[in-house]
C-alpha positions in Angstrom: 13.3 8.1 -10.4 15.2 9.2 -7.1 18.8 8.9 -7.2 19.7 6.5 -4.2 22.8 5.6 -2.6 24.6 2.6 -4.0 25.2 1.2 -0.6 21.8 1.8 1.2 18.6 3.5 -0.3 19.0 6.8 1.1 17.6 9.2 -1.7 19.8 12.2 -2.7 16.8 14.4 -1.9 17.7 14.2 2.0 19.0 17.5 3.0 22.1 17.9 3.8 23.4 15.0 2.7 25.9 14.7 0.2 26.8 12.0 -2.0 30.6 10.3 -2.3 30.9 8.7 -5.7 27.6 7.2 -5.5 27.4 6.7 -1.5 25.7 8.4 0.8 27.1 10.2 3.9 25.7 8.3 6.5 27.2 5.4 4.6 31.0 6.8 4.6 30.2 7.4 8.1 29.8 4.3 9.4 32.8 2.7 7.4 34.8 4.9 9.3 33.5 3.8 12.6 36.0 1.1 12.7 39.2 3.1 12.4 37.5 5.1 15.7 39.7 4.2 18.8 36.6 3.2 21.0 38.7 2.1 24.1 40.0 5.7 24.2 36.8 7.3 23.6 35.4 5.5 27.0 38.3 6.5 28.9 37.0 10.1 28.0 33.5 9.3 28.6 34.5 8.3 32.2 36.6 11.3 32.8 33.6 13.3 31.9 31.5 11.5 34.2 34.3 12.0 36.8 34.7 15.6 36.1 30.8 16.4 37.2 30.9 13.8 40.0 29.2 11.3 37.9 25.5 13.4 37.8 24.0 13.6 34.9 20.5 14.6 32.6 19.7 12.1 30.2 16.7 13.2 27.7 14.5 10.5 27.3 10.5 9.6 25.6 11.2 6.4 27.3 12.0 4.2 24.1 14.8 1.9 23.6 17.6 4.8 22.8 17.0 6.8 26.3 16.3 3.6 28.3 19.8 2.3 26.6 21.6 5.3 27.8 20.0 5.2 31.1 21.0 2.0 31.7 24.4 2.0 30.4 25.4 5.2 32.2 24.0 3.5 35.4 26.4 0.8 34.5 29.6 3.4 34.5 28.1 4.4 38.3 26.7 7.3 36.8 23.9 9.5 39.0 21.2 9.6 36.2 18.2 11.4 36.2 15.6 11.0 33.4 14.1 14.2 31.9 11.0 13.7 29.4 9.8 16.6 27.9 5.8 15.6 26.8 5.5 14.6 23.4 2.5 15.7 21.8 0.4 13.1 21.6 1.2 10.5 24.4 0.0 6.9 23.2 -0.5 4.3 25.6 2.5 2.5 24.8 4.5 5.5 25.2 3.1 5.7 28.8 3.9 2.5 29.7 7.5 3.0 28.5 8.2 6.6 30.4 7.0 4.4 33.8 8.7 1.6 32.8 12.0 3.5 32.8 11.2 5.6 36.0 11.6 2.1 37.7 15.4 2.5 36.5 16.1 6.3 37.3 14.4 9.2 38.8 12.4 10.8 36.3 11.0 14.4 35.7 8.2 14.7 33.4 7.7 18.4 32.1 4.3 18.8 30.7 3.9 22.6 28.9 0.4 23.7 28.2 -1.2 21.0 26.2 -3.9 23.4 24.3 -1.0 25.6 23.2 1.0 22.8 21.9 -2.2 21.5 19.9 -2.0 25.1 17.9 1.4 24.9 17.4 1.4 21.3 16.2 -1.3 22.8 13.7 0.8 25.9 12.9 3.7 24.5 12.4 1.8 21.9 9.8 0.5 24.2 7.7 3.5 26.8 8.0 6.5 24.8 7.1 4.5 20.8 6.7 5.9 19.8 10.1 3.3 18.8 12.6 6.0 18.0 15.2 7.8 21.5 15.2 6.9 21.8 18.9 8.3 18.8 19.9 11.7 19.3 18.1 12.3 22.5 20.0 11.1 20.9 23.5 13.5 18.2 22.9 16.6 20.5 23.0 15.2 23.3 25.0 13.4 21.1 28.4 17.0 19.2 29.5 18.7 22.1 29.0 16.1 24.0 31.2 16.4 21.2 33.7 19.8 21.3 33.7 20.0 25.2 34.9 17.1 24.0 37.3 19.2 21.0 39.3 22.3 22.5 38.8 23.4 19.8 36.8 25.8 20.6 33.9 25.9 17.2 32.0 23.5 16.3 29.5 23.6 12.6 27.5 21.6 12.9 23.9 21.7 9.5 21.9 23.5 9.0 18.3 25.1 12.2 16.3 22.3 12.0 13.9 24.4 13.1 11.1 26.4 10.3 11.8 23.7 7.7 11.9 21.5 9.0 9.0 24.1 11.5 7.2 24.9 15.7 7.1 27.1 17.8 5.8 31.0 16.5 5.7 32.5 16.5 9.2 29.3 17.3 10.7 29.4 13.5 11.4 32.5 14.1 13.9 30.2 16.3 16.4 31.0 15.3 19.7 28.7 17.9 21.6 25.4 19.1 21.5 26.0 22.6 20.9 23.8 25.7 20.3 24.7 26.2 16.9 24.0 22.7 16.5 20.7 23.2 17.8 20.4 26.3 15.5 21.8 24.2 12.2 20.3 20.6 13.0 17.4 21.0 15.5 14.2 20.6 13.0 13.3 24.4 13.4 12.8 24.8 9.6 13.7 28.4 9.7 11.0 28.9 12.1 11.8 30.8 15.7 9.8 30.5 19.0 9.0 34.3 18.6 7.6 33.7 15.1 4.5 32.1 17.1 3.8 34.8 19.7 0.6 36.7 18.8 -0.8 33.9 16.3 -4.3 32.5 17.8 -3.2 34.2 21.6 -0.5 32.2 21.6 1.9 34.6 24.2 5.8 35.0 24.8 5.2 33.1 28.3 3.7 30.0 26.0 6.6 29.9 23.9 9.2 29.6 27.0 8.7 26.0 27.2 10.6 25.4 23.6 13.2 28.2 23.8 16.3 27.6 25.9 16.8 30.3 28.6 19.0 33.3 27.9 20.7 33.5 30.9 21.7 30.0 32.3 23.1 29.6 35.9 25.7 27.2 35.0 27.3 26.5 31.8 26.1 23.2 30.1 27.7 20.2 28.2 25.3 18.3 25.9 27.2 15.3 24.7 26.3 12.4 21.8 26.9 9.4 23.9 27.2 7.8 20.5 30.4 9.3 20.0 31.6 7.5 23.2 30.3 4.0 22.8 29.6 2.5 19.6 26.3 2.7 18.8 23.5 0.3 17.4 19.7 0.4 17.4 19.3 -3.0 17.4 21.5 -3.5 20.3 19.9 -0.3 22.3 16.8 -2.5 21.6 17.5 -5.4 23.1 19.1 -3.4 25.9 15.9 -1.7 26.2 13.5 -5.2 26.1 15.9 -6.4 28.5 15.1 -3.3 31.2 11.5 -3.8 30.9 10.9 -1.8 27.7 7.7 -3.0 25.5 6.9 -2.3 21.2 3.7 -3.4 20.1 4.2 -6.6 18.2 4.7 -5.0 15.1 5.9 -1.5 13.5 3.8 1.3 14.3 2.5 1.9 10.7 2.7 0.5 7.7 5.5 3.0 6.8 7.5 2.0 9.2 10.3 -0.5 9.8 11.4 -1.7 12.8 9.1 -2.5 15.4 10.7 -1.1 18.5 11.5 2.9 17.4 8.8 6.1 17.7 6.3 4.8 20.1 5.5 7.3 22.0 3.7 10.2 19.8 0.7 9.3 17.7 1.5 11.8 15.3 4.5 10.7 14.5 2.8 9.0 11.0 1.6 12.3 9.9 5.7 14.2 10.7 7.3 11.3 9.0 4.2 10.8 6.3 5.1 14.5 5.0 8.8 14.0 5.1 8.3 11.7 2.6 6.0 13.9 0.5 8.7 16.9 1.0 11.9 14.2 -0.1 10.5 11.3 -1.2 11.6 8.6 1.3 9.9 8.2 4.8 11.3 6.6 8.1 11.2 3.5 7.4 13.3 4.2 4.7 16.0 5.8 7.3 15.6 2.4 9.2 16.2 0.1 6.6 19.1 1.8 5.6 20.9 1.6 9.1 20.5 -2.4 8.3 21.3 -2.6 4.9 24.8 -0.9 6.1 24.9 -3.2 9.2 24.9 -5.9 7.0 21.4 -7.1 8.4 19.0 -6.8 5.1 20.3 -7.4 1.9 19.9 -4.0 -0.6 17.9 -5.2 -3.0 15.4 -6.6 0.0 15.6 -3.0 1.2 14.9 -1.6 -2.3 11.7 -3.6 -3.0 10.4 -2.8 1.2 10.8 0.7 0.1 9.1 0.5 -3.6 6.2 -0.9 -1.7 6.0 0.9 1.6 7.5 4.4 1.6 5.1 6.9 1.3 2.0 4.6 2.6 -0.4 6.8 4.4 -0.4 6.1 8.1 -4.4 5.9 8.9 -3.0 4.5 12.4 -0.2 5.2 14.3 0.9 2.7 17.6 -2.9 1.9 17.8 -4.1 5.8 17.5 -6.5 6.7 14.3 -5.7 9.3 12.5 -9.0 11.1 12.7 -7.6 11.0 16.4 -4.7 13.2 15.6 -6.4 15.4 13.5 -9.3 16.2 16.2 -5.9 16.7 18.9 -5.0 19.7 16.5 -8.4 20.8 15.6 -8.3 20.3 11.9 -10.4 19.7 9.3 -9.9 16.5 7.2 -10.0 19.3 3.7 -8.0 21.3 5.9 -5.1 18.2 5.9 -5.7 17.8 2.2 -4.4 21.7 1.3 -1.6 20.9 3.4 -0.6 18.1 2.0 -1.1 19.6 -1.9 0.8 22.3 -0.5 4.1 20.8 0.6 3.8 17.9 -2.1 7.2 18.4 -3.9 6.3 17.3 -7.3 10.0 17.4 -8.7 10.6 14.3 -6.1 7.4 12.6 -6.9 7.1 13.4 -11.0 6.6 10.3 -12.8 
């Protein structure tokens, strides 16, 4: 039996997450938010916007966090411009939402070599059980790149996910985006651009699109616009509906939760699917939680979702099959299976 939080549901198995008498991070973090003075956090988010003349990179897949952020910083009379670094396996939903949000604010779509990302989707599943490696390090390596690119020194990411979903103790308070951060919280799992170069002709050029360059033109802020404005998904969503935004009806898979978050890579089932088989809860376990500390769901609700969906195999993902995804990374269906026996953690899953 996992341990879980006696607020939320959160296992004890997430990484870096420790537990408080019984309570999860994530769930001491968000008590907390309260005794935040949010009025003067603002008035520093404007005199950051002020200090770089109001232009700034907002990373966005075009789903209801980035098209918040887009439109509230357009709000504050910010200069936005969009940055969406390809996911790896676009669905059509996800389309729909990246021109959807270039009606809002220019957008720049940066689209590496798709046939190189397919190996390293494979790679990185059967190297450290994370099919989504390559997107991880394209999300905090393209803005950045951008950045240098337009001369624009400001970069908005969403929530401080170790305030949202837990970390280690004061890793909650992160205000920037830094390169250690990247480094200690990025999704690399120990695994280094470099590592790739020379597996399957994969060259140093390749791997330039996921590694942030070494000599930058002008020095770059990343900030958590979480930390500035309080933050809510639920909120971002409707913010996000209301701008145009569209979900599919219902949750992507039957693993998930809420119906309006991870639309826009059909792999996503297969990243979040082995997550679960690693630590024994899956995304919509992370979800739920989020509401069962909002005060939305009721715990025991969230308990029995969880008993009965976690760990549900995603044979569909937003409308893609999973014989889909598999063919995008050239990979055997026995192929999957020795992955999954191999990162099945059977401590977590005993019994």
């Amino acid at each position: 039996m996992l341990r879980r939080c006696c607020t939320c549901v959160m296992p004890d198995t997430r990484p870096d997450t420790p537990f408080i008498d019984g309570e999860c991070a994530a769930c001491v973090a968000y008590r907390r938010r309260p005794l935040i003075d949010w009025a003067d956090r603002r008035r520093q988010l404007l005199a950051l916007l002020d200090r770089h003349d109001g232009r700034c990179i907002v990373p966005s897949s075009g789903g209801k966090d980035s098209t918040y952020q887009v439109m509230t910083l357009l709000e504050l009379g910010a200069d936005v411009t969009v940055v969406n670094a390809r996911t790896c396996q676009l669905t059509p939903i996800g389309r729909q939402n990246i021109d959807n949000l270039a009606r809002h604010a220019r957008t720049i779509e940066v689209v590496p070599n798709m046939t190189v990302r397919a190996k390293l989707n494979r790679l990185g599943l059967e190297m450290v059980g994370d099919i989504s490696w390559p997107e991880h390090a394209a999300i905090f390596s393209t803005p950045f790149n951008v950045a240098d690119e337009l001369l624009i020194p400001l970069i908005f990411y969403g929530e401080n996910p170790q305030d949202q979903y837990g970390g280690p103790m004061g890793s909650e308070e992160a205000m920037q985006l830094t390169m250690r951060w990247r480094s200690e919280f990025g999704g690399f799992l120990g695994l280094r651009p470099a590592d790739f170069v020379g597996l399957e002709g994969i060259t140093e050029r390749d791997m330039q699109d996921y590694t942030v360059r070494s000599m930058l033109t002008v020095p770059i802020e990343a900030h958590f616009l979480g930390q500035y404005l309080p933050w809510d998904s639920r909120r971002n969503a409707e913010v996000a509906t209301m701008a145009g935004m569209r979900n599919l009806g219902a949750a992507p898979s039957v693993a998930n939760w809420w119906v309006h978050e991870n639309l826009d890579n059909a792999q996503t089932g297969i990243h979040d699917y082995f997550m679960w088989l690693k630590y024994g809860f899956g995304r919509g376990c992370q979800q739920i939680s989020v509401d069962v500390r909002a005060g939305i769901v009721p715990r025991r609700h969230a308990l029995d979702w969880v008993e009965a969906h976690d760990g549900r195999f995603p044979y569909t993902y937003a409308g893609v099959a999973f014989e889909e995804v598999l063919a995008q990374i050239s990979m055997r269906r026995h192929e999957f299976s020795l992955c999954v026996d191999r990162f099945r953690n059977e401590a977590v899953h005993a019994g």
